[in-house]
N, C-alpha and C positions, 0 to 999 in steps of 0.2 A: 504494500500500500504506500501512497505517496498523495501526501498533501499540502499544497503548497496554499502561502497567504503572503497576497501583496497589497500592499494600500494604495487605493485609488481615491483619486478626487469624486469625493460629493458631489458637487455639481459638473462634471464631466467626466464621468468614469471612463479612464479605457485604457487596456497595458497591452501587449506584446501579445501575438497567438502563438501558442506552439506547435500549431498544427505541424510545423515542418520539422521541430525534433520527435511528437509522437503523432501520427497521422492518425489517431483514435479520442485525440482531443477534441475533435473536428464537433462532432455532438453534442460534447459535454458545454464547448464554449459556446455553443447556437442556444443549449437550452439555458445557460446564462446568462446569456442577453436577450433569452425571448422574455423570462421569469423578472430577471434584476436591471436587462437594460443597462448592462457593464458594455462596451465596445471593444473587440480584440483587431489590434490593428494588423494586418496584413492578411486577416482572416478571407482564404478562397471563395466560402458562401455562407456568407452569413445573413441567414435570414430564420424568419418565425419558422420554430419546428414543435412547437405545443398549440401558440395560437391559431388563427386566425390569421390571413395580413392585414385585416382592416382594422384587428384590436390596439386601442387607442390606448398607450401606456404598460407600465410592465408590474404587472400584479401581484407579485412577491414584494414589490418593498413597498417600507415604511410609507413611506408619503403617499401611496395610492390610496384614494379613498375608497372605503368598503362598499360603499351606497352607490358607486360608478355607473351607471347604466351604457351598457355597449347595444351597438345596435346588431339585431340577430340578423344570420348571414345563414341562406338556405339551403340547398342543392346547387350549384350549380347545372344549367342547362345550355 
């Protein structure tokens, strides 16, 4: 196991991806930033992989409000 903590800024989170020393990161840093909204810079594809794309804001932290209302998003057709 291996667990690493780096401090980032509050109001603009974002450090270094490692996708390119462990290529298994690649998940772990999207569901990161879909959850906390931290930014891994030089990340290949980062994008929502819990949400939504149209969900507005990142639901795990502190400051999102619990009362949010998101607009529902249906099937695609």
């Amino acid at each position: 196991r291996l667990r690493l903590k780096v401090p980032v800024d509050e109001k603009d989170p974002e450090v270094d991806t490692l996708t390119g020393l462990w290529p298994g990161a690649d998940w772990y840093e999207r569901e990161v930033w879909d959850m906390f909204g931290i930014q891994f810079k030089g990340h290949p594809n980062l994008k929502r992989i819990l949400m939504y794309e149209e969900f507005q804001g990142h639901a795990l932290r502190k400051d999102y409000p619990f009362n949010k209302r998101q607009p529902l998003i249906g099937p695609q057709s």
